[in-house]
C-alpha positions as CSV (number, residue, x, y, z in Angstrom):
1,X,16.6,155.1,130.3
2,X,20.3,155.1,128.4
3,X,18.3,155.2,125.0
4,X,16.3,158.5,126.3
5,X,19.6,160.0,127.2
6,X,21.2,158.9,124.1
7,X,18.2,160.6,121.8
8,X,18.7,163.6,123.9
9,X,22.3,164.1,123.7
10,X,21.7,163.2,119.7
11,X,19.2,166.1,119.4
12,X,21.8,168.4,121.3
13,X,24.3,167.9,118.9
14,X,22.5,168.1,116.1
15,X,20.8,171.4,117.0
16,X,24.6,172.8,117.7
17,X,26.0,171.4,114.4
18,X,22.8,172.9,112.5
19,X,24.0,176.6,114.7
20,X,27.2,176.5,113.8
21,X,26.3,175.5,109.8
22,X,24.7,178.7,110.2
23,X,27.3,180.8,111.7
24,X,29.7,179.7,113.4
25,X,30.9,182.4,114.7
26,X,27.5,183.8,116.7
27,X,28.6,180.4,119.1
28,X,32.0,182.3,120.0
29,X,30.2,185.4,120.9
30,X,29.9,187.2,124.5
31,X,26.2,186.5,125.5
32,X,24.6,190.2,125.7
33,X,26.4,191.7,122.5
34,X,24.9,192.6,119.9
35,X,24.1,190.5,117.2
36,X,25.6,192.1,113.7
37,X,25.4,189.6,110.5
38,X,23.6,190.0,107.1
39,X,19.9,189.4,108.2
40,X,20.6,192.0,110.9
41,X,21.0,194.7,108.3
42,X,23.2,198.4,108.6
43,X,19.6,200.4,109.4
44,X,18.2,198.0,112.3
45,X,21.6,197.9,113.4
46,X,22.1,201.3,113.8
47,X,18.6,202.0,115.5
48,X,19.3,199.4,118.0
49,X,22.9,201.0,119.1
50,X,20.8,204.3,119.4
51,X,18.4,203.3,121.5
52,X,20.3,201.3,123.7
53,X,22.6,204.2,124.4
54,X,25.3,202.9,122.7
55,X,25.7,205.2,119.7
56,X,24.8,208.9,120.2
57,X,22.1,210.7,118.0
58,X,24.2,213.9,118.7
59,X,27.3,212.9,117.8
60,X,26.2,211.7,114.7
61,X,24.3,214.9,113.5
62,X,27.5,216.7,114.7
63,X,29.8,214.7,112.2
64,X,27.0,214.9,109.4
65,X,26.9,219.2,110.3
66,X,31.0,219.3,110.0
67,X,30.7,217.3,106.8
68,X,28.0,219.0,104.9
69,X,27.9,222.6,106.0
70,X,30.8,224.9,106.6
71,X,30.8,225.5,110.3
72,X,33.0,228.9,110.4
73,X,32.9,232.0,109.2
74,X,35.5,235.3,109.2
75,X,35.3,238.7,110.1
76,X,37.2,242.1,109.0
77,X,40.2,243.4,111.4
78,X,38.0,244.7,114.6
79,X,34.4,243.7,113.3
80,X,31.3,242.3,114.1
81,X,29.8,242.8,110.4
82,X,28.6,240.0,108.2
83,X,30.0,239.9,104.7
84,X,28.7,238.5,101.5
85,X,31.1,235.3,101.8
86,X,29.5,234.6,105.3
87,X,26.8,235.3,104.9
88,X,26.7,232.6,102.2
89,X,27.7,230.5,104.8
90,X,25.6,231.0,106.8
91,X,22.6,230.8,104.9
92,X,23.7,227.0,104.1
93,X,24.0,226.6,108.0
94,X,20.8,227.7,108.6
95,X,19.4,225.3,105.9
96,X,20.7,222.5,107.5
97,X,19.6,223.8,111.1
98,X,16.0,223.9,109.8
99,X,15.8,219.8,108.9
100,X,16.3,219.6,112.6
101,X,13.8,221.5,114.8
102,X,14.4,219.1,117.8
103,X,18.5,220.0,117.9
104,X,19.9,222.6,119.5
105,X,22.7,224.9,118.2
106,X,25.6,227.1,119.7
107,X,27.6,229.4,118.3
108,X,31.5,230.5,119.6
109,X,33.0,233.8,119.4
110,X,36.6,234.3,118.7
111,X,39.2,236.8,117.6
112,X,43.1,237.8,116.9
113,X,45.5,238.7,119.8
114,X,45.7,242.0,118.6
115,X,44.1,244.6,121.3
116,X,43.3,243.8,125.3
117,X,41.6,240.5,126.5
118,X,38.4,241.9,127.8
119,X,38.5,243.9,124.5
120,X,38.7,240.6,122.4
121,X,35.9,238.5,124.7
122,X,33.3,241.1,123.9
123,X,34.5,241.3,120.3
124,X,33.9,237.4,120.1
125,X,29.9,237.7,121.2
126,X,29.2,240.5,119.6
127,X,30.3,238.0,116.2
128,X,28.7,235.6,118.0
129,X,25.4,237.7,118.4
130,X,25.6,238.6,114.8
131,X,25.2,235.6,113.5
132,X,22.4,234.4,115.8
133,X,20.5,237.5,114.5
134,X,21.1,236.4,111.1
135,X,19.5,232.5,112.0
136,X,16.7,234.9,113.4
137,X,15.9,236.9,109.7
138,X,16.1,233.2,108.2
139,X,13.0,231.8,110.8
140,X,15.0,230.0,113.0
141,X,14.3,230.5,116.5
142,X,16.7,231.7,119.1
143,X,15.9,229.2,121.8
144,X,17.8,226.4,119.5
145,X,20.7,228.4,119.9
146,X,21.5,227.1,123.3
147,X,24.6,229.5,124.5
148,X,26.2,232.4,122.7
149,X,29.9,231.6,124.3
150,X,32.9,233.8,123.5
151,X,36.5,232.4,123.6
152,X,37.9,235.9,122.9
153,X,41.4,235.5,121.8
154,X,42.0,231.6,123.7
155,X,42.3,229.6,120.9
156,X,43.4,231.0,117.7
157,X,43.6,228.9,114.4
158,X,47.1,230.6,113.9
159,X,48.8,231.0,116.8
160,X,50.3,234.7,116.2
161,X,50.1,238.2,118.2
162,X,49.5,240.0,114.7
163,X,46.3,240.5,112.8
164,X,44.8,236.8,111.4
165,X,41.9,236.9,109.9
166,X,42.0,232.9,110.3
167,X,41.7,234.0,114.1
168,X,38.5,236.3,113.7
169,X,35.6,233.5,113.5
170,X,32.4,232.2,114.6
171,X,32.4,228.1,115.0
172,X,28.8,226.9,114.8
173,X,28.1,223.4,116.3
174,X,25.7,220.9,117.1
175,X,25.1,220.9,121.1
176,X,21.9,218.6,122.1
177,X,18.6,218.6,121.7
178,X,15.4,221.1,122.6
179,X,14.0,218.7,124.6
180,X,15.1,217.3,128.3
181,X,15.4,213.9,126.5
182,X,19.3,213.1,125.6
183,X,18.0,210.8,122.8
184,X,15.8,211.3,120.4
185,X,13.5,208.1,121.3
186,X,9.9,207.1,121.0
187,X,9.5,207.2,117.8
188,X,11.1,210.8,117.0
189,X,14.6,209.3,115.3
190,X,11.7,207.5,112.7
191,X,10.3,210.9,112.2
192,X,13.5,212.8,111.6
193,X,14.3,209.6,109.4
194,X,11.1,210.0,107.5
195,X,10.8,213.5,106.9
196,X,14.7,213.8,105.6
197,X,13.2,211.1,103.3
198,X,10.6,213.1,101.9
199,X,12.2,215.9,101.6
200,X,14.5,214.6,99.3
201,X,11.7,214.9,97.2
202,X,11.4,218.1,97.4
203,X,12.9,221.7,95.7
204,X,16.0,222.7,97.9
205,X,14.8,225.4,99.6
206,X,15.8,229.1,99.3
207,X,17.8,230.8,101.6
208,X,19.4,234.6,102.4
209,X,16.8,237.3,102.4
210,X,17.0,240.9,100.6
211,X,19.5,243.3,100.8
212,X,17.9,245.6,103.7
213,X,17.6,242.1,105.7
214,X,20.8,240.6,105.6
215,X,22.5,244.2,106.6
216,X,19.8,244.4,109.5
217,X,21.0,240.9,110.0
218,X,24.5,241.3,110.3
219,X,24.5,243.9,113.5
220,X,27.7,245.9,113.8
C-alpha cells in the first residue's frame, strides 16, 4: 500500500516538474484567464478576446478609421457646401466605409459661435446632410449611416466667439454594426478577415465622381 502511494506521489511530482520546465509561469496563473504564450500566437489570441467579449470589434475598427482616414472635414463661414479639399476627404472615407458593409457609420454637425444657437444646430445637420449625400453619389447606402446628430456650436475645436473655421466641421465615426448582433460572430470576423486579405490583392479602387456629381453631392 505505502509503495502505491509512493509511485503516485512520484508521478505527481514529476508531471509538475515537467509543467513548470515548460513554463513556469502558466502554474502562477488565475485558473479561467487566458492563456497568452508563443504557441498561443497574436491572431488566435486576438479572435479569442473577441469572441469572448473581451475585446470589442468596434472599438477596434474605430481606432483603425481614426488612424487611416481623416475623419473631419471644414466648411466656409455660414456654409453647408462641399469643397474640393473635403471632398478629397471624403472620398478616402468613403473608401474605407465600403471594406465594411456590416458597420455602421454616423456623422456630427458642428459650427462657430458666431450667429444664434438654433441657427448653428440647423447649420451643423445641414453639413451633416451634405456629406451623407455625398457617401450616397459614392454607392454607399444611407441606412449605414446610423444618426445624422448636430452639436451646433457645443463643442468647438477652438473655444472662441469669433469666426473658426476649425469650429465649422463634420466628424465622421465608427458607431456599431448593421446588424442587431453587437459582435461580429459566427464566422463573419473570418470573412471581413478574409476579404481585407484579398483585397490587398487588388487595384485600390477609385473614388469621387464627375464634376456635375460631386456639386449635386455637396447640397447647399
Amino acid at each position: 500500500m505505502a509503495f502505491k502511494t509512493t509511485r503516485r506521489l512520484i508521478a505527481a511530482t514529476s508531471a509538475l516538474a515537467l509543467l513548470a520546465a515548460c513554463d513556469p509561469a502558466q502554474l502562477e496563473r488565475e485558473a479561467g484567464t487566458a492563456t497568452v504564450d508563443r504557441s498561443f500566437g497574436s491572431a488566435t489570441e486576438n479572435n479569442y478576446l473577441i469572441q469572448s467579449g473581451q475585446k470589442s470589434y468596434v472599438i477596434d475598427l474605430a481606432e483603425r478609421f481614426n488612424r487611416e482616414v481623416p475623419d473631419t472635414i471644414n466648411f466656409d463661414f455660414n456654409s453647408a457646401q462641399l469643397d474640393g479639399q473635403a471632398r478629397q476627404v471624403l472620398a478616402r472615407q468613403a473608401n474605407f466605409i465600403r471594406q465594411f458593409p456590416e458597420v455602421t457609420f454616423r456623422v456630427y454637425g458642428h459650427a462657430d459661435k458666431v450667429g444664434s444657437a438654433a441657427y448653428n444646430k440647423n447649420l451643423g445637420l445641414r453639413r451633416a446632410q451634405a456629406v451623407v449625400r455625398f457617401f450616397a453619389s459614392q454607392g454607399i447606402s444611407t441606412g449605414r449611416l446610423e444618426a445624422l446628430v448636430s452639436r451646433g456650436e457645443t463643442q468647438p475645436v477652438i473655444n472662441t466667439e469669433a469666426r473658426e473655421r476649425r469650429n465649422r466641421r463634420t466628424v465622421t465615426e465608427v458607431s456599431g454594426f448593421v446588424q442587431d448582433n453587437p459582435l461580429i460572430m459566427n464566422g463573419k470576423y473570418a470573412e471581413v478577415v478574409f476579404r481585407e486579405y484579398v483585397n490587398t490583392a487588388q487595384p485600390e479602387q477609385q473614388t469621387g465622381g464627375g464634376l456635375s456629381e460631386l456639386l449635386a453631392a455637396a447640397g447647399g
